[in-house]
Biopython code that builds the backbone (N, CA, C, O; Angstrom):
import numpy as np
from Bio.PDB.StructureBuilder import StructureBuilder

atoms = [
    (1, "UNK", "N", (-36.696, 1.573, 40.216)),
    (1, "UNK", "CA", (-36.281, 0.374, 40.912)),
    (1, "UNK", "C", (-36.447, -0.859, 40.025)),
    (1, "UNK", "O", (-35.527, -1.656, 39.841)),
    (2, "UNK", "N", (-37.643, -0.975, 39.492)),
    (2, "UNK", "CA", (-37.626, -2.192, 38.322)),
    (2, "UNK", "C", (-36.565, -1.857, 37.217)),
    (2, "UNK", "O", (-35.597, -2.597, 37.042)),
    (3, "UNK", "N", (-36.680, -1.224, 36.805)),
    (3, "UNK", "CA", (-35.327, -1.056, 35.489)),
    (3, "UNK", "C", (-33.746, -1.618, 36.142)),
    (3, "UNK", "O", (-32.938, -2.334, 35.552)),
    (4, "UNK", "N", (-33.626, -1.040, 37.531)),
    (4, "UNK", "CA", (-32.448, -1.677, 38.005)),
    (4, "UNK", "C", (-32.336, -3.312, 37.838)),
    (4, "UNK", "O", (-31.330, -3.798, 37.320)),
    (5, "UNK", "N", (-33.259, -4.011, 38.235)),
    (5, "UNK", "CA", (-33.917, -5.343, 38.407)),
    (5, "UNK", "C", (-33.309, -5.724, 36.513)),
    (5, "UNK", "O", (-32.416, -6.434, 36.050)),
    (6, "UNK", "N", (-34.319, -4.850, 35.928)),
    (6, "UNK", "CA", (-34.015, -5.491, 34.115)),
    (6, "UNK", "C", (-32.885, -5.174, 33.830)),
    (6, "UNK", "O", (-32.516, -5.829, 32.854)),
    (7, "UNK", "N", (-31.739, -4.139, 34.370)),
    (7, "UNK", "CA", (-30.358, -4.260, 34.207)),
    (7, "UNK", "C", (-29.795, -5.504, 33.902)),
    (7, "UNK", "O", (-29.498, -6.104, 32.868)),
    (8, "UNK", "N", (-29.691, -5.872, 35.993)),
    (8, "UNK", "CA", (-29.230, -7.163, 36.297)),
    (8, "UNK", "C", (-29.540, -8.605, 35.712)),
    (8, "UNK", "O", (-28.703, -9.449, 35.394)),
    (9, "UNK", "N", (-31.079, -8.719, 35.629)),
    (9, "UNK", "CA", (-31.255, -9.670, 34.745)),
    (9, "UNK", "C", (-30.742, -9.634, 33.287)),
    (9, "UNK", "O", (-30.285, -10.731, 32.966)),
    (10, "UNK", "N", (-30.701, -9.030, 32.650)),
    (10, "UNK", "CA", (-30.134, -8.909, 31.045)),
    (10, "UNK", "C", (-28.798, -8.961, 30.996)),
    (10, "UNK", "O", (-28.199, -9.685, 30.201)),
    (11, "UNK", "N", (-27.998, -7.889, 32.186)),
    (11, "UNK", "CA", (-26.334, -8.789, 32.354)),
    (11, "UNK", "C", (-26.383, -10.015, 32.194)),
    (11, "UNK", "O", (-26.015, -10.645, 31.203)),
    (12, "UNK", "N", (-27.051, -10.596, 33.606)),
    (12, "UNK", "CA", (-26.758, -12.250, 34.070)),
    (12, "UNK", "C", (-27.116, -13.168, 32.823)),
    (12, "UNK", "O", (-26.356, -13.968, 32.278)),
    (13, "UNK", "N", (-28.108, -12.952, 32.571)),
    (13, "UNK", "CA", (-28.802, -13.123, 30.766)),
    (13, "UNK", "C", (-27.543, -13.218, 29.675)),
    (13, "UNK", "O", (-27.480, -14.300, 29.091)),
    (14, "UNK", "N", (-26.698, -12.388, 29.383)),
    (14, "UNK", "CA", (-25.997, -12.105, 28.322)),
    (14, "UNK", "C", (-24.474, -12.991, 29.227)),
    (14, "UNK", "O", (-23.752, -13.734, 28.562)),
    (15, "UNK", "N", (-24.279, -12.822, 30.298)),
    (15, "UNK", "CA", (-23.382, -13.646, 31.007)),
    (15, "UNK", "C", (-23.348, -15.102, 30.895)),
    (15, "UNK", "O", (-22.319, -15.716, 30.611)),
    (16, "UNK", "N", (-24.693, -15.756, 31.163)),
    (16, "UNK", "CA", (-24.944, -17.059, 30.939)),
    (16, "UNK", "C", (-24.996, -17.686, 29.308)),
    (16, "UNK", "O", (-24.484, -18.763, 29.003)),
    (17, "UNK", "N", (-25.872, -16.596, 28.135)),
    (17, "UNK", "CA", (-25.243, -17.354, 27.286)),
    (17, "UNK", "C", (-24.160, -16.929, 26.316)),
    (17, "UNK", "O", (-24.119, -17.189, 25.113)),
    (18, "UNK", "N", (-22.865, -15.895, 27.379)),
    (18, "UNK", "CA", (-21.606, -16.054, 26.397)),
    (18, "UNK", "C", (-21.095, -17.748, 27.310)),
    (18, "UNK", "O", (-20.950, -18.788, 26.667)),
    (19, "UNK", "N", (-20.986, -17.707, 28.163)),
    (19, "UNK", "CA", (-20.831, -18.998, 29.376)),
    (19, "UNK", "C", (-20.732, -20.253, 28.450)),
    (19, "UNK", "O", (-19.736, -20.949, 28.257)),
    (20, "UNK", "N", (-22.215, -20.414, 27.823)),
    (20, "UNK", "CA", (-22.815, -21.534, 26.916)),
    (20, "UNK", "C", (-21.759, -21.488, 26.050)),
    (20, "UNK", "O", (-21.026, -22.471, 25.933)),
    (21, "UNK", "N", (-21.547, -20.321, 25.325)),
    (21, "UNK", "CA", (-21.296, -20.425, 23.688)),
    (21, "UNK", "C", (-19.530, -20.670, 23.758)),
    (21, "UNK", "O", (-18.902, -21.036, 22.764)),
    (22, "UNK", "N", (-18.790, -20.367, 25.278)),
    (22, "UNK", "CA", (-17.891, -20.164, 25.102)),
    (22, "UNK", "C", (-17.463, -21.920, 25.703)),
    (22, "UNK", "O", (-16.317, -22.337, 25.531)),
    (23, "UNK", "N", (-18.366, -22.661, 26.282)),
    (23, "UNK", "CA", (-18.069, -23.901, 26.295)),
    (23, "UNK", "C", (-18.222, -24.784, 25.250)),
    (23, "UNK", "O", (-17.431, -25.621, 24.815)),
    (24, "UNK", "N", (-19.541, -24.442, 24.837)),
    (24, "UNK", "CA", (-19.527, -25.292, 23.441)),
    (24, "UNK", "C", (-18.228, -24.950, 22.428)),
    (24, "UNK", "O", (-17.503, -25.799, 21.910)),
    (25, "UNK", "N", (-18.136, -23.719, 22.301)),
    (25, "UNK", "CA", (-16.563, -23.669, 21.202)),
    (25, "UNK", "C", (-15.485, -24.279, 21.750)),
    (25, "UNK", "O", (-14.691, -24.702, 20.910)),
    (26, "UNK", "N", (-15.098, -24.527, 23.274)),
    (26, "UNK", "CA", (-14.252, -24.765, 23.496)),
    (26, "UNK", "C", (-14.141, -26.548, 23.673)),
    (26, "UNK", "O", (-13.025, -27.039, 23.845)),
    (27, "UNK", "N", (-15.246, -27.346, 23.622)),
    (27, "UNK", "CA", (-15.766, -28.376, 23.507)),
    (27, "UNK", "C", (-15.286, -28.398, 21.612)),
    (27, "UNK", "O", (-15.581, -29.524, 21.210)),
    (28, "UNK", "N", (-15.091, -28.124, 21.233)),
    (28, "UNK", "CA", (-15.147, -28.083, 19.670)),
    (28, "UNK", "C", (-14.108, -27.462, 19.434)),
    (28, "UNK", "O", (-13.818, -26.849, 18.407)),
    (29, "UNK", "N", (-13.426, -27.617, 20.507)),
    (29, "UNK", "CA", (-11.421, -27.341, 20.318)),
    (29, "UNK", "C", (-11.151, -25.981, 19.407)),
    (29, "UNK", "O", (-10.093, -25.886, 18.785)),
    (30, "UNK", "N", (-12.102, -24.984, 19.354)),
    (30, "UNK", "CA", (-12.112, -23.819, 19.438)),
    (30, "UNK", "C", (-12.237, -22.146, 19.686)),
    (30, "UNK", "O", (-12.859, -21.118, 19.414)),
    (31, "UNK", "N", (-10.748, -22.953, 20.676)),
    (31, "UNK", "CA", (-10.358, -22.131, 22.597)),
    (31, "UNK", "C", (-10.778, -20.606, 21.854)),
    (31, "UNK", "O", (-11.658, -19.824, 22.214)),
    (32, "UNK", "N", (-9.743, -20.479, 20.596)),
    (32, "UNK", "CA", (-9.425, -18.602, 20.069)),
    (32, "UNK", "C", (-10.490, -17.738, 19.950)),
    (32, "UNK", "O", (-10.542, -16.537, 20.216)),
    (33, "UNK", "N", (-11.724, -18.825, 19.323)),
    (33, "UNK", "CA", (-12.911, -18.308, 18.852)),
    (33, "UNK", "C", (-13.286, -18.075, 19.943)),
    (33, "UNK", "O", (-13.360, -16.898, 20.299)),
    (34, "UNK", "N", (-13.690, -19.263, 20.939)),
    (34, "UNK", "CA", (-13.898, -18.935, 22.396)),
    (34, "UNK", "C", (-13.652, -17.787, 23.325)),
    (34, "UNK", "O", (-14.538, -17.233, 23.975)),
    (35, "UNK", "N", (-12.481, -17.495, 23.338)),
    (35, "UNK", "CA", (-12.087, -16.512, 23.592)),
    (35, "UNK", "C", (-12.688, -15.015, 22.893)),
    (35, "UNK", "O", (-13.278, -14.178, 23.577)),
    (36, "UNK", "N", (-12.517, -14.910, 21.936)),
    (36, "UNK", "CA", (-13.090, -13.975, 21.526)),
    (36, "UNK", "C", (-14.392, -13.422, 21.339)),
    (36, "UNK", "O", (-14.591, -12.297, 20.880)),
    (37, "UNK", "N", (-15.909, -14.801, 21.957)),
    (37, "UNK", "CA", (-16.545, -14.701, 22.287)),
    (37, "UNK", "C", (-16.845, -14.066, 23.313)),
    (37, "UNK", "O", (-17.671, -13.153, 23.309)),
    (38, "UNK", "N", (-16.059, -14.561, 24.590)),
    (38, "UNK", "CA", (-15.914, -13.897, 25.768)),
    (38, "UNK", "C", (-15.357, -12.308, 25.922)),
    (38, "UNK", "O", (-15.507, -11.501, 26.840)),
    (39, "UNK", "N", (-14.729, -12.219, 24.775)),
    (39, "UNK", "CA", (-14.511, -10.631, 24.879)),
    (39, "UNK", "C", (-15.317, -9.883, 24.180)),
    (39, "UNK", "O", (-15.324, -8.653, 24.122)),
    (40, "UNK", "N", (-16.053, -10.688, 23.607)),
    (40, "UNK", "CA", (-17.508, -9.101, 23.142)),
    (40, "UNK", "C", (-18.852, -9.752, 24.161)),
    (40, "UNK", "O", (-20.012, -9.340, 24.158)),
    (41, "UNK", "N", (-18.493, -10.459, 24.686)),
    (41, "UNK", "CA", (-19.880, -9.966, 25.520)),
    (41, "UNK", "C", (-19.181, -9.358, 26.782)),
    (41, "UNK", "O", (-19.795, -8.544, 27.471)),
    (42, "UNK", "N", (-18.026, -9.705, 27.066)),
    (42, "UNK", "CA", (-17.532, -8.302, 28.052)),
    (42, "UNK", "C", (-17.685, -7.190, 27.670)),
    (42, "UNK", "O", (-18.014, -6.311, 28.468)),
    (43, "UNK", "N", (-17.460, -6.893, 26.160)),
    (43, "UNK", "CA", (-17.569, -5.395, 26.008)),
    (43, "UNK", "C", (-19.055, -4.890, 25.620)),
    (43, "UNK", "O", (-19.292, -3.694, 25.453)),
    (44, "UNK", "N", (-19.970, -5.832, 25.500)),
    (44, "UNK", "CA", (-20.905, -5.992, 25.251)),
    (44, "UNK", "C", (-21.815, -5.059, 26.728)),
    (44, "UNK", "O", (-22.477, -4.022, 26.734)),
    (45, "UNK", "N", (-21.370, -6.188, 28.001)),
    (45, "UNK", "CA", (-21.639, -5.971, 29.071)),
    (45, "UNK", "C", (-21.208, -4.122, 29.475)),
    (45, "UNK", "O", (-21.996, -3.223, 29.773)),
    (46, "UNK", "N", (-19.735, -4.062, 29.338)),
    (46, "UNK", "CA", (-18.972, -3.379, 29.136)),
    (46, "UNK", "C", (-20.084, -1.579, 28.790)),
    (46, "UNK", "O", (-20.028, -0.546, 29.457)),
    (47, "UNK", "N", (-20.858, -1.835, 27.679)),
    (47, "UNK", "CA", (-21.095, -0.656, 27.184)),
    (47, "UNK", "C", (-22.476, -0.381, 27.902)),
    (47, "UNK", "O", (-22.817, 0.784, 28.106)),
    (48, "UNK", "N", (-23.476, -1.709, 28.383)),
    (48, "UNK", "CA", (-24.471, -1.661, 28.917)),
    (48, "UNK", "C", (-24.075, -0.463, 30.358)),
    (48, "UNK", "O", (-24.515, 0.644, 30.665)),
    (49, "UNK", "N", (-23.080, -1.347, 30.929)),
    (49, "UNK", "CA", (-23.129, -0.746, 32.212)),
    (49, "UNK", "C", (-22.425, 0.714, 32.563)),
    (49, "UNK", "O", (-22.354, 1.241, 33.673)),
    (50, "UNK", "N", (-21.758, 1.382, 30.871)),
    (50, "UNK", "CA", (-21.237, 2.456, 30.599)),
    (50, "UNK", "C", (-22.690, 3.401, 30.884)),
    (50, "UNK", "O", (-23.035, 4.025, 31.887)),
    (51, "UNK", "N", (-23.245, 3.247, 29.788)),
    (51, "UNK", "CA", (-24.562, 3.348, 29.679)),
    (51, "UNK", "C", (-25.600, 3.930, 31.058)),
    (51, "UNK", "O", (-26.093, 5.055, 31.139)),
    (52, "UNK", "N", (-25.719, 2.980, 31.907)),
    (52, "UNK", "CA", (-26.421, 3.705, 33.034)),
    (52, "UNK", "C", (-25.351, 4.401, 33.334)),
    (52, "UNK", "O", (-25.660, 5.553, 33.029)),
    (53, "UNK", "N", (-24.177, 4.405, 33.787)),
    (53, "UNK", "CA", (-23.078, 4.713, 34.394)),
    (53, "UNK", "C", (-23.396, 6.714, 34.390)),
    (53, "UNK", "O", (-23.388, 7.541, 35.303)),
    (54, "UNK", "N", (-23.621, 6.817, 33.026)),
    (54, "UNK", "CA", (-23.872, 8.186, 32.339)),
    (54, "UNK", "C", (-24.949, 8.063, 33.197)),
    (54, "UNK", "O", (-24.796, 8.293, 34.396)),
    (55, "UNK", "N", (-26.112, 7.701, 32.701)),
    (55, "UNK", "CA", (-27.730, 8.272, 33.291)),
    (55, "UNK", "C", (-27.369, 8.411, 34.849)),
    (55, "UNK", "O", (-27.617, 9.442, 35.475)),
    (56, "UNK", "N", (-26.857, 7.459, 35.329)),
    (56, "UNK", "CA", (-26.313, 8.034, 37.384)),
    (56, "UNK", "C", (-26.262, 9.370, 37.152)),
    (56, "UNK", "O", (-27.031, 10.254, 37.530)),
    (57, "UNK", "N", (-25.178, 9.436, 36.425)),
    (57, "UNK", "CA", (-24.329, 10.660, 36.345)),
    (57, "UNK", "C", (-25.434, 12.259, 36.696)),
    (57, "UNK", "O", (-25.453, 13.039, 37.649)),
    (58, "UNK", "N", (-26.117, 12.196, 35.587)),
    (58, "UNK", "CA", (-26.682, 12.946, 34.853)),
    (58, "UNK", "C", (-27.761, 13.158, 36.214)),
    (58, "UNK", "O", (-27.775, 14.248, 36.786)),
    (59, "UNK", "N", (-28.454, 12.281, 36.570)),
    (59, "UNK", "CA", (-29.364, 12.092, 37.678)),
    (59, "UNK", "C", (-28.646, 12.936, 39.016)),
    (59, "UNK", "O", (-29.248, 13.711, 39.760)),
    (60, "UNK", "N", (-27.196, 12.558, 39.099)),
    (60, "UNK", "CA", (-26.969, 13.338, 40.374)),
    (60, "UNK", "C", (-26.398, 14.481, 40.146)),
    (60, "UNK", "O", (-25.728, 14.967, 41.057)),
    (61, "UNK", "N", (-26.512, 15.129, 38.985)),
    (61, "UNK", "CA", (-26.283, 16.187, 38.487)),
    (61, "UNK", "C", (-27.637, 17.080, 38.508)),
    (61, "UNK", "O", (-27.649, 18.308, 38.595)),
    (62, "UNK", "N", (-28.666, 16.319, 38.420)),
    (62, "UNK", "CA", (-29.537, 17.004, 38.372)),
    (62, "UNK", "C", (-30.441, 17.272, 39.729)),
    (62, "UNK", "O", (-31.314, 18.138, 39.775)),
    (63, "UNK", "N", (-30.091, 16.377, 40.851)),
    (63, "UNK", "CA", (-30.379, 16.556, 42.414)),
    (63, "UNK", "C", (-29.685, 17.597, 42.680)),
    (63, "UNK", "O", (-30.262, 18.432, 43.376)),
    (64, "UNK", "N", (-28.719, 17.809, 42.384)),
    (64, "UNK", "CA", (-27.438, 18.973, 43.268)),
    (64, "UNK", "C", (-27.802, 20.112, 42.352)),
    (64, "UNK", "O", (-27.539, 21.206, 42.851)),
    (65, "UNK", "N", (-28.371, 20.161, 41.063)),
    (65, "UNK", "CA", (-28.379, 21.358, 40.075)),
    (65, "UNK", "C", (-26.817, 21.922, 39.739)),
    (65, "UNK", "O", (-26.285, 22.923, 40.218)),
    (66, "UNK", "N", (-26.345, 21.120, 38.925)),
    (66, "UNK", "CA", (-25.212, 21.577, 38.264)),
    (66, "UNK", "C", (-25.233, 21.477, 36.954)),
    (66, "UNK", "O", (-24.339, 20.973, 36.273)),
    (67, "UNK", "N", (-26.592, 22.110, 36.427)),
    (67, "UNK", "CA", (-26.710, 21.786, 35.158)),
    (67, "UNK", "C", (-26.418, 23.340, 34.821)),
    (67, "UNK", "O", (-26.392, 23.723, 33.651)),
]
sb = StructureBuilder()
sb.init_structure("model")
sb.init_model(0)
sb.init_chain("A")
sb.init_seg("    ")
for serial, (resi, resn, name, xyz) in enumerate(atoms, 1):
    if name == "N":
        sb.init_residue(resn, " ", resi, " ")
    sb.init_atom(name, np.array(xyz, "f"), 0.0, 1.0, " ", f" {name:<3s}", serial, name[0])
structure = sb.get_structure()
């Protein structure tokens, strides 16, 4: 249950400062860079939540025994 908790916080965490970085570039009239900021911490996010996605997996694989 706590690890779920340090998930969410470390998303919201990595959410808030692409947020920052992608205003300040864009404050500094550089939207592209900006942009492309925002797409690696999506994929960033992206691989985190791949990540448990598997361990679920694996977990309810291993309640039902389909190993």
């Amino acid at each position: 249950m706590l690890g779920d908790a340090y998930i969410l916080f470390q998303i919201a965490g990595i959410g808030i400062v692409i947020a920052m970085i992608h205003t300040v570039l864009k404050q500094m009239g550089k939207e592209d860079i900006a942009h492309w900021a925002t797409l690696v911490g999506f994929i960033i996010v992206l691989f985190i939540v791949m990540d448990n996605l598997a361990d679920l997996f694996q977990q309810i694989k291993s309640v039902f025994l389909f190993q």
